[in-house]
C-alpha positions in Angstrom: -106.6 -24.1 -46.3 -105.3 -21.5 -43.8 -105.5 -18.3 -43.3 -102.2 -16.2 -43.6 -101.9 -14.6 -39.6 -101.3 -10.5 -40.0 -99.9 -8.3 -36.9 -103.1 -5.5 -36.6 -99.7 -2.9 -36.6 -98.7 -4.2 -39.8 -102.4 -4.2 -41.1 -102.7 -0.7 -40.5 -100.2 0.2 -42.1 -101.6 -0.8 -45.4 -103.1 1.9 -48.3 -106.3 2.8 -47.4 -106.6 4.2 -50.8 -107.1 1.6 -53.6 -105.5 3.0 -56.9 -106.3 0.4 -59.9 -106.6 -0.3 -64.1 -104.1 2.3 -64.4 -103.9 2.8 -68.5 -101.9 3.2 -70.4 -99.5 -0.1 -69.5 -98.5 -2.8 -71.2 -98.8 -6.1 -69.5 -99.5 -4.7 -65.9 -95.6 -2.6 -66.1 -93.8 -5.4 -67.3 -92.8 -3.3 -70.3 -93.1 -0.4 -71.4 -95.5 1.9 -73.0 -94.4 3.8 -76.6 -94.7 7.2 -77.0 -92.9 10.6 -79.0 -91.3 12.8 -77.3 -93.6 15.9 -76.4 -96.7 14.3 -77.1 -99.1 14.6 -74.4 -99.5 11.4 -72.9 -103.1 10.7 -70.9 -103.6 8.6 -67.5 -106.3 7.0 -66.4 -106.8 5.2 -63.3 -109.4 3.6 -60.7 -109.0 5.8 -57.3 -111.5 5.7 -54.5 -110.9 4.8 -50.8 -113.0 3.6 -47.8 -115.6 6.0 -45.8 -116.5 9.4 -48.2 -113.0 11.7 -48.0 -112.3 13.9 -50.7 -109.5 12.5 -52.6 -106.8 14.1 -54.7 -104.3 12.6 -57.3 -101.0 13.1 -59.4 -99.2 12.1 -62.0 -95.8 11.6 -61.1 -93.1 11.2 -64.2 -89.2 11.3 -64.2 -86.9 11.4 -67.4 -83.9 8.7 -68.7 -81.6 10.2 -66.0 -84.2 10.2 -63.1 -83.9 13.0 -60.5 -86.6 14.5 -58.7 -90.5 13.7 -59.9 -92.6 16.1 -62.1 -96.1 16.4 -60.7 -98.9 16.6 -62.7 -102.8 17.0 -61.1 -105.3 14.2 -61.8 -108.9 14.9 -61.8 -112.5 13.0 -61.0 -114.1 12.0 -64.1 -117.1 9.7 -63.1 -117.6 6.9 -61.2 -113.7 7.1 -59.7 -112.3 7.0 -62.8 -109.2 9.8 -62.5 -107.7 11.4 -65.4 -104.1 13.4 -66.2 -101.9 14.2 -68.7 -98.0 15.2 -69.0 -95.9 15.4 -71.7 -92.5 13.9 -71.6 -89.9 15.7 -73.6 -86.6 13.9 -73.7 -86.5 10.7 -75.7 -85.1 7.3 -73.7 -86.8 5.2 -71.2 -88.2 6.5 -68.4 -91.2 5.6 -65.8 -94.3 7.3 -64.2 -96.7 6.6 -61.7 -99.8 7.6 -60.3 -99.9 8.9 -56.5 -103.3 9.6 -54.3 -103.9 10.7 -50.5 -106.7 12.5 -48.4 -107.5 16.0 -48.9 -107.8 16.7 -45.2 -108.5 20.6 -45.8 -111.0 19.7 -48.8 -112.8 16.8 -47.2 -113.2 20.0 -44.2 -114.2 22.6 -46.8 -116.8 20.2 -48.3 -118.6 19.6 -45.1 -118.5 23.4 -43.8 -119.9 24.3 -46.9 -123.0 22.1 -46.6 -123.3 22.4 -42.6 -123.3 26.2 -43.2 -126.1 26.3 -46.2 -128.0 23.7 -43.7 -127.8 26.6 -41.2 -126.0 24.4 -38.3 -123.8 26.2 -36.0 -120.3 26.0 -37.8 -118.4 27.6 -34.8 -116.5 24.4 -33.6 -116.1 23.4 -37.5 -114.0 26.6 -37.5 -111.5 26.1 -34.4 -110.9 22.4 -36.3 -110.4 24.4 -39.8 -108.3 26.5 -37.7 -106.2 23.9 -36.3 -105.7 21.8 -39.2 -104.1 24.8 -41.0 -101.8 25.2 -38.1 -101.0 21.2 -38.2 -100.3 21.9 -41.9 -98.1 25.0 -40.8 -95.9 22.5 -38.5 -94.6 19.8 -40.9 -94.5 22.3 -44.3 -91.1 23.9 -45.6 -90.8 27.6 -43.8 -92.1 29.4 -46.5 -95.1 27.2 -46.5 -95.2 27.2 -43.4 -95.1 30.8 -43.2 -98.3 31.3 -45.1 -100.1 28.4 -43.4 -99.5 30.4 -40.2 -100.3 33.8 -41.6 -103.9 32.4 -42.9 -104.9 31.0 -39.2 -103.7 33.9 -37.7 -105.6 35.9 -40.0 -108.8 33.8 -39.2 -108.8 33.0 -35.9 -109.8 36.4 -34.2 -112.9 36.6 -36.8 -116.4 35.9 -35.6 -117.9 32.8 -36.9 -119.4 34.6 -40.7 -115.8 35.8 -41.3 -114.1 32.5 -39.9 -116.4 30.6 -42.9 -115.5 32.9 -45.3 -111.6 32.8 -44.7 -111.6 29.0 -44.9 -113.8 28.9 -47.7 -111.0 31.5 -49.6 -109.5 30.4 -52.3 -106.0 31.8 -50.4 -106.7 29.3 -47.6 -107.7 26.9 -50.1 -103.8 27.0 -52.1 -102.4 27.5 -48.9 -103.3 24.1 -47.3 -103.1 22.5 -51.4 -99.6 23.4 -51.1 -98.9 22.2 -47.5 -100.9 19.2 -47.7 -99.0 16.3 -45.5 -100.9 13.7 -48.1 -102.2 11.4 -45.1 -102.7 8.1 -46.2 -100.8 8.5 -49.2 -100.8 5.7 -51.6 -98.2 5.1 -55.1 -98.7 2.6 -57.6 -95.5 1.1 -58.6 -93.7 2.7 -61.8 -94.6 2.2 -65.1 -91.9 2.3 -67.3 -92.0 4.4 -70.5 -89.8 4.5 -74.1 -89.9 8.2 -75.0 -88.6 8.3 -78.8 -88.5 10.4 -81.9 -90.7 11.4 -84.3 -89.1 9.0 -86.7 -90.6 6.1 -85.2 -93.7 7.0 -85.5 -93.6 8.9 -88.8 -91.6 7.9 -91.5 -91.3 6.7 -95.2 -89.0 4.3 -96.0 -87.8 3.5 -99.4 -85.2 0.3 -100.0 -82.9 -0.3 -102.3 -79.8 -2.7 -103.3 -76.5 -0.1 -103.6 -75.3 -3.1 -105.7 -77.7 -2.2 -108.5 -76.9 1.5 -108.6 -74.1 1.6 -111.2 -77.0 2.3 -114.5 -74.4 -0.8 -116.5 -75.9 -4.0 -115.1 -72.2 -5.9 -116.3 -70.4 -3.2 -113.0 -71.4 -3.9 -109.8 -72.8 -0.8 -107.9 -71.2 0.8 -104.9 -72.0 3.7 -102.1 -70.6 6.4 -104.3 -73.4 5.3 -107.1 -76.1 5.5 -104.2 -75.2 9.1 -103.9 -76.0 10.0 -107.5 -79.4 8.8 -106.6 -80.1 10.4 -103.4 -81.9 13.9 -104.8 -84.7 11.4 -106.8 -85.2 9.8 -103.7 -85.6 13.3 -101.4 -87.8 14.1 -104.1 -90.2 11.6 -104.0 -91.1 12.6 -100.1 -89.1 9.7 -98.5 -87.0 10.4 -95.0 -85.7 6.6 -94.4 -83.1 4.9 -97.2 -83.0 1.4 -96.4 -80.6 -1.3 -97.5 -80.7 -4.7 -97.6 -77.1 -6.2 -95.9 -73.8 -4.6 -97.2 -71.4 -6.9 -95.4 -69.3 -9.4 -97.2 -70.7 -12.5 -98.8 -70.2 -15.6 -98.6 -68.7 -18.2 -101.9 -69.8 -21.3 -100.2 -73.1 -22.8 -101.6 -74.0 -19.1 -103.5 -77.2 -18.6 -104.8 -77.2 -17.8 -108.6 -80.3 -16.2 -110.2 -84.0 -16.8 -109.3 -82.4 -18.7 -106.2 -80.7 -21.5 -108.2 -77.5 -23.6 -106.9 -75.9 -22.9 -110.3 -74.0 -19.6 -110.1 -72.5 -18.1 -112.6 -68.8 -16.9 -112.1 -70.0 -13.2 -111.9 -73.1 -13.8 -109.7 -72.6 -11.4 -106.8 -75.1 -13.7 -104.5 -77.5 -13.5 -101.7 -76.2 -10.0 -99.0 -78.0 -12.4 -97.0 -75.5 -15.2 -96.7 -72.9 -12.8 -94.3 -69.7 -13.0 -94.0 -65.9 -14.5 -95.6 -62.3 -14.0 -96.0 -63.4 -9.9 -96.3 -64.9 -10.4 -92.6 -68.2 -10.6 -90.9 -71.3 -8.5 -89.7 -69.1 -5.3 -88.9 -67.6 -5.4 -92.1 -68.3 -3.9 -95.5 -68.6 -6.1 -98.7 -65.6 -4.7 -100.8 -67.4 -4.3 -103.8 -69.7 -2.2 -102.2 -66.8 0.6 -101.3 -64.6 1.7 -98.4 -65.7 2.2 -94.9 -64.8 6.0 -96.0 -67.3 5.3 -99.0 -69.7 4.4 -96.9 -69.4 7.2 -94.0 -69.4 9.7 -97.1 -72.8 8.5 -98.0 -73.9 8.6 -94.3 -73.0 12.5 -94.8 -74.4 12.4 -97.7 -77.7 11.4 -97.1 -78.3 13.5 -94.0 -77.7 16.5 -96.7 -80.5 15.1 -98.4 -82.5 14.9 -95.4 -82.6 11.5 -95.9 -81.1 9.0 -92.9 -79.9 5.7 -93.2 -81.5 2.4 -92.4 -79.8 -0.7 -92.7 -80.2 -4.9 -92.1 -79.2 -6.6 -89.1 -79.6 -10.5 -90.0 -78.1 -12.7 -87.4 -77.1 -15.6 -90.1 -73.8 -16.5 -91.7 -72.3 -18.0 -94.9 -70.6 -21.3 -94.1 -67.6 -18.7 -95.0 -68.4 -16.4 -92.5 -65.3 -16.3 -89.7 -66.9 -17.2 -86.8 -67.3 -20.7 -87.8 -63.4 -21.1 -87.5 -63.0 -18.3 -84.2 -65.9 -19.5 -82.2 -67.5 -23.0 -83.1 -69.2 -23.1 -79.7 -71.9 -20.4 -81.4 -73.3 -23.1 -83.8 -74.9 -26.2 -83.2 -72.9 -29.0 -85.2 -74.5 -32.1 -86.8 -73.4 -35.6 -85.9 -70.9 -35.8 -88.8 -69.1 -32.4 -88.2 -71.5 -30.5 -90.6 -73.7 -28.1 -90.3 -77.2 -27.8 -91.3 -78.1 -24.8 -93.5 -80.9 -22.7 -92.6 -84.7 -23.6 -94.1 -88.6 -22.2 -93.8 -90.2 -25.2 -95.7 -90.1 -25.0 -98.4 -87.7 -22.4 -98.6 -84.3 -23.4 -98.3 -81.0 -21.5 -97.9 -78.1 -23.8 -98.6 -75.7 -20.6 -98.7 -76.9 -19.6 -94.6 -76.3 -21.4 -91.6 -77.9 -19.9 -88.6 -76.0 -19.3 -84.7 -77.4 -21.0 -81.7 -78.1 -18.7 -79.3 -77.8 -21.4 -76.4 -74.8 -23.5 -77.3 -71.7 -24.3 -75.4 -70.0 -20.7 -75.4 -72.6 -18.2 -76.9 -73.9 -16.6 -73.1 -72.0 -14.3 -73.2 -69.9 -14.4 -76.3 -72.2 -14.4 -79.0 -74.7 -12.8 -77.9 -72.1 -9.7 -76.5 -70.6 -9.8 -79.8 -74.0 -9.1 -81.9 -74.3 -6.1 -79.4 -71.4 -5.3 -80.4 -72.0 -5.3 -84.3 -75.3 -3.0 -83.8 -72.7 -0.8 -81.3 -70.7 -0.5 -84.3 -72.5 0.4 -87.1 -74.1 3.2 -84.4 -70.6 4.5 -84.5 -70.8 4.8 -88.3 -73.7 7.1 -87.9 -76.5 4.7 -88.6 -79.3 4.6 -86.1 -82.1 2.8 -87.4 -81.8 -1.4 -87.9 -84.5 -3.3 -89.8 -84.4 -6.5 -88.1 -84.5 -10.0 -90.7 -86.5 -13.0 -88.9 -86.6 -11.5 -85.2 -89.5 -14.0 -84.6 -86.9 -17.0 -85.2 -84.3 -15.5 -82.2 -84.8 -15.9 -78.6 -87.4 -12.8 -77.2 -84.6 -12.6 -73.7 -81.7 -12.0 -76.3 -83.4 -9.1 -77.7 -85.0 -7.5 -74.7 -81.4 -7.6 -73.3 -79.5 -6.8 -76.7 -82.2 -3.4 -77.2 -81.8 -2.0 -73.8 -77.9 -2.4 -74.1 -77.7 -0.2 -77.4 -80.3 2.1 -76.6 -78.6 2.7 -73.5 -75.8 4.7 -75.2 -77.9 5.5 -78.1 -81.4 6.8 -77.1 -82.3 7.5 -80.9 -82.0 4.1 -81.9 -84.7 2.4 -83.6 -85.5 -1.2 -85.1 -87.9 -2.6 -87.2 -89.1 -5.9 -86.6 -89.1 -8.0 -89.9 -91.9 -10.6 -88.5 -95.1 -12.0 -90.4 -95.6 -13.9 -88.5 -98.2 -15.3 -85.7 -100.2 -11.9 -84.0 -98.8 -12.7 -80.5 -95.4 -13.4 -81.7 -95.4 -9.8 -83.4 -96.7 -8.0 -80.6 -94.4 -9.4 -78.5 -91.4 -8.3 -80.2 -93.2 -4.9 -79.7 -93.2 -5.5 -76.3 -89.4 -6.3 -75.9 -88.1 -3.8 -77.6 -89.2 -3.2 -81.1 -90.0 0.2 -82.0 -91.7 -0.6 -85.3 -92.9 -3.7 -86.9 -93.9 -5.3 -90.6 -97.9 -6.4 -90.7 -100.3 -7.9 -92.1 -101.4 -5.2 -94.1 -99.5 -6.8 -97.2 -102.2 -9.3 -96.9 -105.4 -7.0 -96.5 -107.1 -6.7 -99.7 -110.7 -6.4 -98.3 -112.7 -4.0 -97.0 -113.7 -5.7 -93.6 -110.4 -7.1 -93.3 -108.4 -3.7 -93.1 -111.4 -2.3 -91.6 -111.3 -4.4 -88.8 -107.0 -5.2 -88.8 -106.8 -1.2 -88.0 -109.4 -1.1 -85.1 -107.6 -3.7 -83.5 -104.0 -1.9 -83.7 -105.6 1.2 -82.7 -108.6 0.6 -80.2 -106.9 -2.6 -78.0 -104.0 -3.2 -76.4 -101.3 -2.5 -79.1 -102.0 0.7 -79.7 -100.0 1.8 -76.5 -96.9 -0.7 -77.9 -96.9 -1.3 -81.7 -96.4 0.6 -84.3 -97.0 -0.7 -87.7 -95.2 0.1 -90.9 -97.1 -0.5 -93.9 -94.4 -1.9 -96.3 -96.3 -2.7 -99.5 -93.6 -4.7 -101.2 -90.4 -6.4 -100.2 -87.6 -8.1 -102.2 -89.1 -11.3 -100.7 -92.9 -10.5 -101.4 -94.6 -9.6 -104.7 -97.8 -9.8 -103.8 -100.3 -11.6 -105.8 -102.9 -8.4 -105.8 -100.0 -6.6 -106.9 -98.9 -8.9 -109.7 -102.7 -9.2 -111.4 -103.8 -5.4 -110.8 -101.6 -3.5 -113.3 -100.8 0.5 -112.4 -103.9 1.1 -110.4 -103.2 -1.7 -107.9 -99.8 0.0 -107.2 -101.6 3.4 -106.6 -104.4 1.2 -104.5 -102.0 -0.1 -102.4 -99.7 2.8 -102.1 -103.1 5.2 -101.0 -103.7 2.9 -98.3 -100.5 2.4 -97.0 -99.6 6.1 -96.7 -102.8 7.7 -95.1 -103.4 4.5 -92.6 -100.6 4.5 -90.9 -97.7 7.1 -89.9 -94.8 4.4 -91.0 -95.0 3.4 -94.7 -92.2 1.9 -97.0 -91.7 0.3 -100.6 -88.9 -1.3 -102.1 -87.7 0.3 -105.1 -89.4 -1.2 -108.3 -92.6 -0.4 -106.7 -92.7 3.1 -108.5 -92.1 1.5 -112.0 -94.9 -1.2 -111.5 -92.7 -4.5 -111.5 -94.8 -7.2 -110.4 -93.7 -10.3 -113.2 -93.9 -13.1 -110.7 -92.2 -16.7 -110.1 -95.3 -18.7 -112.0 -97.5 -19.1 -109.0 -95.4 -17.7 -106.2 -95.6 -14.2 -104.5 -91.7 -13.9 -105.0 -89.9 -11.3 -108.1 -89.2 -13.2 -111.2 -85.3 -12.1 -111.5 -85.2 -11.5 -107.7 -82.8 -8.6 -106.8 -81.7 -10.7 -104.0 -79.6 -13.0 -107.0 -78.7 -10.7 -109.5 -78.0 -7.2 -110.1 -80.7 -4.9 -111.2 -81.2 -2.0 -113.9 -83.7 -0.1 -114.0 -85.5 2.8 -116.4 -86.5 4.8 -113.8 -88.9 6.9 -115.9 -90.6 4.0 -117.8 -94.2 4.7 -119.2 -96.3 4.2 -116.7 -94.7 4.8 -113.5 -96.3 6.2 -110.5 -93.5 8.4 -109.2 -95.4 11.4 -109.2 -98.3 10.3 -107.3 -96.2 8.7 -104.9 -94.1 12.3 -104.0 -97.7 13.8 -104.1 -98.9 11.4 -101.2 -95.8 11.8 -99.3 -95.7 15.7 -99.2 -99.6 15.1 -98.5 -98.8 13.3 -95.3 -96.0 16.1 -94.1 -99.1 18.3 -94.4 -101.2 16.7 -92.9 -100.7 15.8 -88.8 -103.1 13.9 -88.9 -101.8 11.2 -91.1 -98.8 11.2 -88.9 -99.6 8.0 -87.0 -102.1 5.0 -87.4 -103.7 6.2 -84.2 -107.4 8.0 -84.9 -108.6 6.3 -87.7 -112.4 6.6 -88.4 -114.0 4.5 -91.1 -117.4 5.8 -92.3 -119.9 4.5 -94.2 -119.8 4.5 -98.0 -122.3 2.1 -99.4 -119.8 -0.5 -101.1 -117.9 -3.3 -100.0 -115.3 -2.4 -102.7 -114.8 1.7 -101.4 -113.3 1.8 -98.1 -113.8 5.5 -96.6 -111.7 6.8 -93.3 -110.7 9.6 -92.0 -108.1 11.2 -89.7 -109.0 14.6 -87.6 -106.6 17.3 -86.4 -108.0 18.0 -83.1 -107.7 21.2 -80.7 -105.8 20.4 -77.5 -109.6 20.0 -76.0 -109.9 17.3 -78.4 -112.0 19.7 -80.6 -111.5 18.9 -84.3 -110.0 21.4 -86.3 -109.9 20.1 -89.8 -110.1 15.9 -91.5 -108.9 14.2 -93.9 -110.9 12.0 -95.2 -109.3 9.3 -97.8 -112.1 7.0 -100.3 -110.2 4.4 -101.8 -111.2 1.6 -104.5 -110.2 -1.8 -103.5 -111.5 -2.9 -106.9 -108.4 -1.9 -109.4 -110.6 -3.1 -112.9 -113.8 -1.4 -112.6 -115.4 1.8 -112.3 -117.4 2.3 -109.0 -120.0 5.1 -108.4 -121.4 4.3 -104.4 -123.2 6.7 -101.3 -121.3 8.2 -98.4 -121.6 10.2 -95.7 -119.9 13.1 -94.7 -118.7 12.9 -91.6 -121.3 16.2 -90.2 -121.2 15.3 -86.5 -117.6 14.7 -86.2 -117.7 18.9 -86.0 -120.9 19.0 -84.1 -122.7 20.0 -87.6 -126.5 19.0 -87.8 -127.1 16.6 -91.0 -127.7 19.7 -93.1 -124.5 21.5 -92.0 -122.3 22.7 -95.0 -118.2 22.0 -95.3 -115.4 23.4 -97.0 -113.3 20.7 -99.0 -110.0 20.8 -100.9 -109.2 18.0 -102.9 -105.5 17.4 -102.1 -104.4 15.4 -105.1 -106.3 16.7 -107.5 -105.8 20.5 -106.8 -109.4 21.6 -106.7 -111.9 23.0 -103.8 -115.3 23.1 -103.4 -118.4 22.7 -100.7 -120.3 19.8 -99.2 -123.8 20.6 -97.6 -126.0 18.3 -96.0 -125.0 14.5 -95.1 -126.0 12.1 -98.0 -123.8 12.5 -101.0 -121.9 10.3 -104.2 -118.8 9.3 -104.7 -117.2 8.3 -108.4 -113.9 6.6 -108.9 -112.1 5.3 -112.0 -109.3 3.4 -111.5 -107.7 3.7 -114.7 -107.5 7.8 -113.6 -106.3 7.9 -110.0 -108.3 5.0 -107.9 -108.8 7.7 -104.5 -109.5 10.5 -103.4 -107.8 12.4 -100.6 -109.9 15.4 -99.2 -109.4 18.1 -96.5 -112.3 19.3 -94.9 -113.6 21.8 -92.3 -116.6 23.4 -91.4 -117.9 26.5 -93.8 -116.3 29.6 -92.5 -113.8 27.9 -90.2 -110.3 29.1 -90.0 -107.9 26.3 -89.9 
C-alpha cells in the first residue's frame, strides 16, 4: 500500500482546529434534525486544536430562505466538549453549523495575566498586546477599526502597570472580540434542520369515517353530517380530525361486511380500494358531498379549532383510471392481469398496487402522486396520514416530501408503519414528521419502560416523533378486547401523558372492542359497512378522555415524549413517570407525575417514591400536590410513601407537584 503524496503548501493549508461528534445530527448530516419552531435547540461538539491556544466557538444558523448567518457563542464545558444554543423561529428546512478559530487577543491575555502574577517583566508582552490590537485595527470594518485604534493609542504611552491594566480591560477585551480576524478558522459542514409547528409535536388526533355520520345507518353519511359533529369532538380536547380516504371507490372485486367477497348491493366498500368512473386520488367519492361540501367543512373545522387530517394511500381499485390512462405505472401479469395487493394472510382482491419502477412511472407516476398531495394542500388540508409508507420506495418519499414542503412549509405526514424498528426510523429520517409505534403492543411495565428510553435517550429522539394511536380501524387490540372500561382508560392514560402525539379512532370512547374470534381486527369493521353509534352509551369514557386532553394543554410538560422519568414504585403492574417543567437553566419548576395500573382486574396497593431530589429536596423535604383528575390537593413530606388504585374507579392518578411554598 502507498502513501497518498501531499504538496507541504497544500498541507498547510489544512484546519489546524479539529471540530468533531457534533450533536444533534442525524446520520453524520445526511438528514436532518426535527425540531419546533422557537424551541431552543442545544449544540454540542468536540473542539480542541494542536499546541495550548485559547479557542473560541459559534453556532452559526440560517433560516428556509438563507441569507446572512446568525451567530450564536459556544462555550468550554470540560474536557473540549463545547456547548450552544439558538432558537430557530421560522418553520421549513434550514441548516447550521458550528465554526471555531484562535483567540489571538485571549490566548495573549491569558499568558500576561500569569507572567504578571509570576512577577516577570511584562514590558515586551505589552508592545506585542499593543501591536496585535493595531493588526486587528487594519483588517476590521472602520468603525471597528476605529475603536481597535483608539484602545492602542490609548495604551501605548502608559508605563508598563497601566499598559497591563488596559489590555487586561474588559473595553480592550470586546474590542479585539469584535475585530477578531479568526486565524485558523475552521467550519464543519452544514447540518441541515426541519423547523416545524407545534402541531407536530403536540397533537391529539381523533378518526372517524364521514360515511357513518348520517345517525340512520340505511343513508350514507356525508361532509355536511361531519359538521353536526364537530362541537362533541372540540369538546373532548382533540385538535386533529382524521379521515380514513374520501375519494371514490372502486365496484370491481368490493369488499362486503367483515371483509367478505359477497357484497351486498348497498355495501358502500373499502375507501381503501381508490378510484372509478367518479375519478381517482384527487377526487371526492360522491356520496360523500361536493368539493364545496368538503371545503365548507375545511372552514368548518378550523372554527372549531379543529384541523383536518386526511389518508394518502398510494393503491387503486382495478376501477381506478389510471389503469386505462397510464398502464406503464403497474406491473402486468403474464396473462394481461393484474395481481391484487396481499400481506399474508391478508388479502385485498378489491386493491391493486402501482410500481413505482415500471416502464413510464420516473417521472409520471411518481410527479402525479406529488401532485395529488399538491392538491388536496390547495383544499386547505395540511396534514397526510400516510397508509403502508414502509411498502413504497424510501427515494420516492424523500423526493415526494421535500417537493410539497417546498411550497407548503406547514405540511406534515404521519407515517402509518409497524413495522421493523429500522424501517420506521427511517421513514423518520426521509421525511416523516410523525410516526405510528409500537406502543399498541406495550402492555408491560419493562417493555414501555424501556420502548420510551430508547425513543427519547438514543438516536431518535433528534428524528422521530411518535404518536400513540391506541386503536385503529385495522387494530383492536387483544388487551383492549379482554380488559372491559378500565383497559380503555389504561390505555388512553398512557397514551396521552407519554408522548405529545396521541390519537384514537372513534369507538374508542364507547368501549367497542367485540373482536373477529381470535383476531385483533373489529367484528363489523367500519372499513365494510357503515356505522351507528350511541354516542352516550352507559359506560363510555368521554369524560375522562376531555379531562386528559385539557390536562395535557395544561401541562407543557406533557407536550412531547421528550423528558420522561420513570421512578420506582414497587410493582411490576404500576408503572410511575414523570415529566418536569424546567426554568430556562434547566431548573425544575413544577412535575407531573402519572401512576398508572397495567393490571385492569385487580386492585393494587404498592410503595413509591417521590421524586425529592429532582428539586434538590433532601429525603425528608415536603411537596405541594394537586391531583389533576380527581380535583383535590394535598402535601407529600419525606420520600417513602403508598400508592392505591382501583381500576374499576379510575385505574391512575395524574398529580402536579412542586416544592412546599414554591410559586409556580
Amino acid at each position: 500500500m502507498s502513501y497518498a503524496s501531499i504538496d507541504a503548501v497544500d498541507a498547510a493549508k489544512r484546519p489546524r482546529i479539529a471540530i468533531e461528534a457534533v450533536r444533534p445530527s442525524v446520520d453524520g448530516g445526511r438528514f436532518p434534525v426535527k425540531t419546533i419552531a422557537g424551541r431552543p435547540i442545544t449544540v454540542e461538539a468536540d473542539i480542541f486544536a494542536d499546541g495550548h491556544e485559547v479557542l473560541r466557538a459559534e453556532i452559526l444558523w440560517r433560516g428556509p430562505n438563507g441569507g446572512d448567518w446568525k451567530r450564536a457563542a459556544m462555550a468550554e464545558v470540560v474536557n473540549d466538549r463545547w456547548t450552544g444554543t439558538f432558537t430557530p423561529d421560522e418553520i421549513g428546512r434550514q441548516e447550521f453549523l458550528v465554526e471555531a478559530w484562535w483567540d489571538d487577543f485571549g490566548t495573549f491575555r491569558r499568558d500576561l495575566t500569569k507572567k504578571r502574577d509570576a512577577g516577570f517583566d511584562v514590558a515586551l508582552e505589552t508592545d506585542e498586546g499593543i501591536e496585535m490590537l493595531e493588526e486587528f485595527s487594519a483588517k476590521a470594518e472602520p468603525k471597528l477599526a476605529r475603536a481597535l485604534a483608539d484602545a492602542a493609542l490609548r495604551t501605548r504611552p502608559l508605563d508598563v502597570a497601566g499598559r497591563v491594566a488596559e489590555l487586561l480591560s474588559s473595553d480592550a477585551a470586546q474590542a479585539a472580540k469584535a475585530g477578531d480576524p479568526r486565524h485558523h478558522a475552521a467550519r464543519t459542514e452544514p447540518f441541515p434542520l426541519e423547523v416545524e409547528r407545534t402541531k407536530a409535536e403536540f397533537a391529539s388526533w381523533y378518526e372517524l369515517f364521514p360515511r357513518s355520520e348520517s345517525g340512520d345507518p340505511a343513508r350514507h353519511g356525508t361532509f355536511r353530517d361531519v359538521i353536526k359533529r364537530l362541537p362533541m369532538i372540540r369538546d373532548m380536547g382533540f385538535d386533529v380530525l382524521y379521515f380514513p380516504p374520501i375519494s371514490p371507490i372502486g365496484s370491481s372485486n368490493r369488499k362486503g361486511p367483515n371483509n367478505t367477497l359477497t357484497p351486498g348491493p348497498n355495501d358502500p366498500g373499502s375507501p381503501y380500494a381508490i378510484g372509478s368512473e367518479a375519478g381517482g386520488h384527487d377526487a371526492l367519492h360522491p356520496e360523500l358531498g361536493s368539493l364545496e361540501d368538503f371545503k365548507a367543512l375545511v372552514d368548518a373545522a378550523a372554527e372549531h379549532g379543529l384541523e383536518l387530517a386526511i389518508d394518502f394511500a398510494i393503491q387503486c381499485s382495478p376501477d381506478h383510471p389510471w389503469l386505462k390512462e397510464h398502464p406503464g405505472w403497474f406491473k402486468w401479469r403474464p396473462d394481461g392481469s393484474m395481481k391484487y395487493a396481499e400481506n399474508p394472510p391478508k388479502k385485498y382482491q378489491d386493491i391493486v398496487n402501482v410500481d413505482f419502477y415500471g416502464p413510464d412511472a420516473v417521472p409520471g407516476l411518481w410527479a402525479a402522486l406529488r401532485d395529488v398531495v399538491l392538491f388536496w394542500a390547495e383544499q386547505g388540508v395540511k396534514i397526510y396520514r400516510v397508509d403502508n409508507p414502509h411498502t413504497k420506495p424510501f427515494p420516492f418519499w424523500e423526493w415526494m416530501i421535500a417537493e410539497v414542503k417546498a411550497k407548503h412549509p406547514d405540511a406534515m405526514f404521519l407515517s402509518e408503519a409497524f413495522t421493523r424498528p429500522k424501517v420506521m426510523y427511517r421513514l423518520a429520517k426521509v421525511g416523516y414528521g410523525q410516526s405510528y409505534t409500537y406502543f399498541t403492543w406495550r402492555n408491560h411495565k419493562k417493555e414501555l419502560e424501556d420502548y420510551l428510553i430508547e425513543l427519547t435517550t438514543t438516536a431518535p429522539k433528534d428524528f422521530f416523533r411518535p404518536n400513540f394511536f391506541v386503536n385503529t380501524p385495522d387494530i383492536n387490540p387483544f388487551f383492549l378486547q379482554t380488559s372491559g372500561r378500565p383497559g380503555f382508560l389504561i390505555r388512553a392514560a398512557l397514551a396521552t401523558t407519554l408522548s405529545g402525539l396521541w390519537g384514537m379512532y372513534n369507538g374508542f370512547e364507547i368501549c367497542e372492542s367485540a373482536p373477529l374470534p381470535g383476531k385483533e381486527e373489529y367484528l363489523d369493521s367500519e372499513k365494510y359497512e357503515i356505522r351507528i353509534r350511541n354516542w352516550n352509551q352507559p359506560g363510555n369514557i368521554i369524560q375522562e378522555i376531555t379531562r386528559l386532553n385539557r390536562i395535557r394543554k395544561e401541562n407543557p410538560a406533557l407536550q412531547t415524549h421528550l423528558g420522561v422519568k420513570f421512578y420506582n414504585c414497587f410493582d411490576d403492574n404500576i408503572i410511575y413517570y414523570g415529566k418536569a417543567r424546567t426554568a430556562p437553566d434547566g431548573t425544575p419548576i413544577d412535575m407531573v407525575l402519572c401512576f398508572v395500573a397495567l393490571d385492569p382486574h385487580s386492585e393494587r396497593t404498592a410503595g413509591y417514591e417521590v421524586p425529592l431530589w429532582e428539586f434538590g429536596l433532601p429525603d425528608t423535604g415536603t411537596v405541594e400536590v394537586e391531583d389533576l383528575m380527581r380535583g383535590n390537593s394535598f402535601t407529600l413530606t419525606g420520600k417513602s410513601h403508598s400508592i392505591y388504585i382501583n381500576p374499576h374507579e379510575l385505574p391512575f392518578h395524574v398529580w402536579r407537584l412542586k416544592p412546599a411554598g414554591a410559586v409556580a
